[in-house]
C-alpha positions as CSV (number, residue, x, y, z in Angstrom):
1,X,-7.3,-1.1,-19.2
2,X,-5.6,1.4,-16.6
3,X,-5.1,1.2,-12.9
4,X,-5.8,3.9,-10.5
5,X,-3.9,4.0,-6.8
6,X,-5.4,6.1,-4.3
7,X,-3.5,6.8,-1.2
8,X,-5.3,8.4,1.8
9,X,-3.0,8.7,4.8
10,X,-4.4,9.0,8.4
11,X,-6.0,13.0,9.3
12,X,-4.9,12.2,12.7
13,X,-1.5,10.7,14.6
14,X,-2.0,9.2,18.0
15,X,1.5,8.8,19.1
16,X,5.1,9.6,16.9
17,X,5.1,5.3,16.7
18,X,1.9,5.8,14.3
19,X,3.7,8.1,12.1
20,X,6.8,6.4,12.2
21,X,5.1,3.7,10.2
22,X,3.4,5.7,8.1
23,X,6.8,7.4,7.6
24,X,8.4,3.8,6.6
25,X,5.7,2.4,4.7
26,X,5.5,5.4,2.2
27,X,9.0,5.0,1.2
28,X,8.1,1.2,0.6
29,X,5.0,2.3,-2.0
30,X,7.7,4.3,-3.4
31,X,9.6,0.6,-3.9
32,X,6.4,-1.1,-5.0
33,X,5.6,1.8,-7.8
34,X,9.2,1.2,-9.2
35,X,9.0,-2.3,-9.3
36,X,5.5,-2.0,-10.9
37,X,6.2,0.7,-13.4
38,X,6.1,-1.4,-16.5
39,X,2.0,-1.3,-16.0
40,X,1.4,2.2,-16.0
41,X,-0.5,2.6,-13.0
42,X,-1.6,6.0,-12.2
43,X,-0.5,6.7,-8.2
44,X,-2.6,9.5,-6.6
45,X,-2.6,11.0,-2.9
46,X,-4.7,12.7,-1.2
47,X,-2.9,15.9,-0.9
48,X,-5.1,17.1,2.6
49,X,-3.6,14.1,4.4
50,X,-0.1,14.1,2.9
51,X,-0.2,17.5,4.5
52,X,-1.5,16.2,7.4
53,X,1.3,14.1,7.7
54,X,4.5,16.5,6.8
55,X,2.6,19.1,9.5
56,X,2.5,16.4,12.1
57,X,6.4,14.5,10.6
58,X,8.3,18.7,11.4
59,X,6.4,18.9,15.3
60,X,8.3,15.2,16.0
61,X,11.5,15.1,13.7
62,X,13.5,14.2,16.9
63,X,11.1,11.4,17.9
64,X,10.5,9.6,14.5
65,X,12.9,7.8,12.5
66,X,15.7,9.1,10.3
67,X,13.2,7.5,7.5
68,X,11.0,9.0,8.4
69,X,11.9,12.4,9.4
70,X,13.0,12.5,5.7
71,X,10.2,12.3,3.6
72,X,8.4,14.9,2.0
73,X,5.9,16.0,-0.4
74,X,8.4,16.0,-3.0
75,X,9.2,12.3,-2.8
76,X,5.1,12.0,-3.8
77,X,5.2,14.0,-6.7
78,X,8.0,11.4,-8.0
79,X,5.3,8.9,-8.4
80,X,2.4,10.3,-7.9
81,X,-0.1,13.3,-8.6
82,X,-2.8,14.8,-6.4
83,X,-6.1,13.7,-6.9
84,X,-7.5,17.4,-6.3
85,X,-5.4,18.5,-9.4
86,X,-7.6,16.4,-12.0
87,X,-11.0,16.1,-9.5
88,X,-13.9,14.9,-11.9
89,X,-16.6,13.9,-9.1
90,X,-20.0,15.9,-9.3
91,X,-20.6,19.1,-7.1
92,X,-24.5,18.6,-6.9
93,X,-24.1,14.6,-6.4
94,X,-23.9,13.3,-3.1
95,X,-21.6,10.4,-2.3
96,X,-22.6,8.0,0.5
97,X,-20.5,5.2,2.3
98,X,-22.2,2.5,3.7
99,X,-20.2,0.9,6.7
100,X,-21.8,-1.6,8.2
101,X,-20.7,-0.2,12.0
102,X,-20.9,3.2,11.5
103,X,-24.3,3.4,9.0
104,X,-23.8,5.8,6.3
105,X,-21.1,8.7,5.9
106,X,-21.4,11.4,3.9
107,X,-17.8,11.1,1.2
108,X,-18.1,14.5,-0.9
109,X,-15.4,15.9,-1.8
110,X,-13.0,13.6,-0.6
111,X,-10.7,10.4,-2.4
112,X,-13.2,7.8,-1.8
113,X,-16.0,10.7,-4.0
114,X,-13.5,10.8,-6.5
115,X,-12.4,6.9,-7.2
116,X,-16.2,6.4,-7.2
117,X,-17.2,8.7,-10.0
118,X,-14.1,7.4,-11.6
119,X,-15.1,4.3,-11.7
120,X,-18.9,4.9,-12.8
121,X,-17.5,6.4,-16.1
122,X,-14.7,3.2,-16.6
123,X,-15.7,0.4,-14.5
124,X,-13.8,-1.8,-16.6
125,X,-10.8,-0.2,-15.0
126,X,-8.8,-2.0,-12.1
127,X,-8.9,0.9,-9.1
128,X,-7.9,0.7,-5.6
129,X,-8.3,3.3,-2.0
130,X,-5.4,2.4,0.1
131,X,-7.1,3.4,3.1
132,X,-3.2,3.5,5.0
133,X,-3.5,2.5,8.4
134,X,-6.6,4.0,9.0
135,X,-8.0,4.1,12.2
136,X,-11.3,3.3,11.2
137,X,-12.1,-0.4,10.5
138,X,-13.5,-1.8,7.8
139,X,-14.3,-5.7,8.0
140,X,-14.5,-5.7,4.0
141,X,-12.4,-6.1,1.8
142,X,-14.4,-3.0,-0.4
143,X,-16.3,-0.3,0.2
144,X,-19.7,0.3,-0.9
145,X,-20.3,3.6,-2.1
146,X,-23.7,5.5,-2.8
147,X,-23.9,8.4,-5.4
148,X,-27.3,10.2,-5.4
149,X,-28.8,13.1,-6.8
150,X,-33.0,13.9,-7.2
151,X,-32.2,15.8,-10.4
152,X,-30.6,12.9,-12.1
153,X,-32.8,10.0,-13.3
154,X,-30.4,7.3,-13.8
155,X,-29.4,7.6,-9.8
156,X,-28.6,6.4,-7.4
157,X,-25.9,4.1,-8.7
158,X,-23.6,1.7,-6.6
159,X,-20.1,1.1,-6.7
160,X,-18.2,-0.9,-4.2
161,X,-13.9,0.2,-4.3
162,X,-11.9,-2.0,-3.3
163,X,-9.8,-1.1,-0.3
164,X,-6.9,-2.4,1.4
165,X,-5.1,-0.8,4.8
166,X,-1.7,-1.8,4.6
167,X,1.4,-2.5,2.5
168,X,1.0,-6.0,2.8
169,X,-2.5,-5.5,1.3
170,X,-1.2,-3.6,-1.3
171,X,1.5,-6.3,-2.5
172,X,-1.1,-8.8,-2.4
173,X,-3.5,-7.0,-4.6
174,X,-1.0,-5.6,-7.0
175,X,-0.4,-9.4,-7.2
176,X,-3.3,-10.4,-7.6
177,X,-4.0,-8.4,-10.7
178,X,-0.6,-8.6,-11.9
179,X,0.5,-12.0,-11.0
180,X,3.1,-12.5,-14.1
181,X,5.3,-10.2,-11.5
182,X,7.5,-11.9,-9.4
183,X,6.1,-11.9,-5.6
184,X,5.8,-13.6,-2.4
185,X,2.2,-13.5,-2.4
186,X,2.9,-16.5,-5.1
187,X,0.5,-18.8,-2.7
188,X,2.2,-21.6,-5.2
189,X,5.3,-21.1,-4.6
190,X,5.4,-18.7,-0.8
191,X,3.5,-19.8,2.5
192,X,2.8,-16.5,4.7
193,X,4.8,-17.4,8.1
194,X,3.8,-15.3,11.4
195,X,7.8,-14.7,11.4
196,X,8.8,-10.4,11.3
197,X,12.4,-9.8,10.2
198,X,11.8,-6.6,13.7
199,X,14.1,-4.2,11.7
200,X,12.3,-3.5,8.9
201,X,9.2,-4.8,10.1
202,X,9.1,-7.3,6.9
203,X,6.7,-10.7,6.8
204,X,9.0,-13.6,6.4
205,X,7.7,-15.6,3.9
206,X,8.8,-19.6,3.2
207,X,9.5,-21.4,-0.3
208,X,7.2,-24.0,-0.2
209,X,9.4,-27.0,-1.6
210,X,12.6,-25.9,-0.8
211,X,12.0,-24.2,3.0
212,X,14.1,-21.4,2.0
213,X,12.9,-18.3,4.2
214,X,13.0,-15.0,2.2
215,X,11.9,-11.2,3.0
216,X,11.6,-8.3,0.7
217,X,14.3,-5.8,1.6
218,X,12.8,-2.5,1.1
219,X,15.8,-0.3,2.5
220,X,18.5,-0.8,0.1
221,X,18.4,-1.5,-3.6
222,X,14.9,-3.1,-3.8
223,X,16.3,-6.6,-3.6
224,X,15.2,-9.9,-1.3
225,X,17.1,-11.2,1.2
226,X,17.3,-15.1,0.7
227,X,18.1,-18.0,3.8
228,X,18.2,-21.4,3.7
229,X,15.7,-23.8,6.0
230,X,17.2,-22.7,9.1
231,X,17.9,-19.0,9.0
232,X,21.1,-19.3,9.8
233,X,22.9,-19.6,6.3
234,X,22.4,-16.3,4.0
235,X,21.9,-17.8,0.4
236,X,22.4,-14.4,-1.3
237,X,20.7,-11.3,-2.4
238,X,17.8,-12.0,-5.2
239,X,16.3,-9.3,-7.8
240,X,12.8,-8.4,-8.7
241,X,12.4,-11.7,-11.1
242,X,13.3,-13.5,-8.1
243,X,16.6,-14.4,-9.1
244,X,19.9,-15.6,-7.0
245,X,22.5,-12.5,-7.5
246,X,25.9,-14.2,-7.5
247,X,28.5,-13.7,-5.0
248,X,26.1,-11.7,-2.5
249,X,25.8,-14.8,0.5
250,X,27.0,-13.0,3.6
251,X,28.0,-15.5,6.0
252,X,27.5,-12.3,8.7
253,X,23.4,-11.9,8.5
254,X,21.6,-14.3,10.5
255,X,17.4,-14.8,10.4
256,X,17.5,-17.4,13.1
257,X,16.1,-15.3,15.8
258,X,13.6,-13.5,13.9
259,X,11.8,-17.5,13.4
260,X,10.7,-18.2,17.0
C-alpha cells in the first residue's frame, strides 16, 4: 500500500498575513515529510499554485516574514514532485465536485481530477488533498468527486478524497494512518488545549497523567519543547520517539503566559 500527498496552495492572497502562514506552514510539511520518510509517501504540489505563491511571496518580501520571504520552489522539489509531471486523469472524462454550498464544480484538469482518477485505479491506496488554507469551506471531512463520460459504460463512478485544510489536520491524519509514530494527536496519551505557544503559532498540547505541557518545535532541529504542569519549569528538549534529550532543560524559556 502507498500514500499520496497532494498539496494545493491558495490561487489567491488577501493580505501579506495570509501568505505569511502559508509561507510558515510549508516549511513545517517540510518537517512532517522528514519525520515521516520511513513510509514512503509520495508528496506532490500543485505546481499552478506554488507559482501562485512565489509570484505573490517576491511583490511582498519586505512585508512577510524572513520564513517566509525564503522559500522557494526549490525547497518543493526536495520532497516533493509536481503532479502535472506524471498527470494520468482522462482528457474526455469530466470530473465533478459536489459541495454541498456551492452545488457542483467542474474539477478537470486540476489536483482534485488527478487524486480522483488515481484513486479509481488503487483505491486500496491511503491518499489525501491538502486543501491549505483554502478559502473555500468545506464542512466535510472529504470530498465527493464525480467522474463522468457518455462514451464509457462503467461511468459515472464516485470517489470521495479525503481532505484536510491545515497543518494540524495533516498531523492528525498522518496519525491517524500511521499511529506507531510518535505524536501529539496520541488522544491516549495528549489532550488538545486551546493554549498557542503566539511565536510559532504551535497548539500546546497536555500529557494526560503527568500534566506536562508540550509543543512541537518546528523552527529548529524538529524537536518538542517539554514543561512541567505549570509552564514555568522547561523539562528539556524531546526527539521524534518522544524522548527526554538530556542536559537540554533551559531554566530561561517560560510557557506560562502562553496558558491563560
Amino acid at each position: 500500500m502507498s500514500t499520496q500527498v497532494f498539496i494545493a496552495l491558495p490561487s489567491q492572497y488577501n493580505n501579506e498575513q495570509s501568505l505569511e502562514k502559508v509561507g510558515e506552514s510549508l516549511l513545517k510539511i517540510k518537517t512532517l515529510a522528514n519525520k515521516y520518510n520511513k513510509y514512503s509517501i509520495n508528496w506532490l504540489y500543485d505546481q499552478n499554485t506554488v507559482l501562485i505563491f512565489i509570484e505573490e511571496q517576491d511583490a511582498c518580501k519586505e512585508l512577510i516574514s524572513d520564513i517566509a520571504a525564503s522559500l522557494d520552489i526549490e525547497d518543493f522539489r526536495l520532497i516533493a514532485n509536481a503532479w502535472q509531471d506524471s498527470a494520468i486523469q482522462i482528457r474526455d472524462c469530466r470530473y465533478i465536485e459536489w459541495n454541498w454550498e456551492s452545488g457542483c464544480i467542474e474539477v478537470s484538469g486540476y489536483g482534485l481530477a488527478e487524486i480522483t482518477e488515481r484513486k479509481i485505479l488503487a483505491e486500496n491506496n491511503l491518499f489525501l488533498y491538502f486543501d491549505l488554507e483554502a478559502n473555500i469551506t468545506r464542512n466535510r471531512a472529504f470530498i465527493p468527486i464525480l467522474k463522468d463520460a457518455l462514451h464509457i459504460a462503467r461511468l459515472p463512478i464516485l470517489q470521495c478524497i479525503d481532505t484536510v485544510r491545515d497543518i494540524e489536520g495533516l498531523q492528525t491524519w498522518l496519525y491517524t494512518n500511521f499511529p506507531d509514530e510518535f505524536s501529539l494527536q496520541n488522544t491516549n496519551r495528549f489532550e488538545r488545549t486551546n493554549y498557542i505557544y503566539t511565536p510559532s503559532r504551535q497548539r500546546i498540547y497536555k500529557d494526560i497523567q503527568k500534566g506536562y505541557y508540550w509543543y512541537f518545535d518546528f523552527y529548529h532541529k524538529n524537536h518538542y519543547e517539554v514543561f512541567d504542569s505549570t509552564g514555568d519549569n522547561h523539562l528539556g528538549k524531546a526527539d521524534l520517539n518522544g524522548d527526554l534529550i538530556p542536559n537540554t532543560a533551559d531554566s530561561n524559556k517560560k510557557l506560562g503566559d502562553y496558558l491563560s
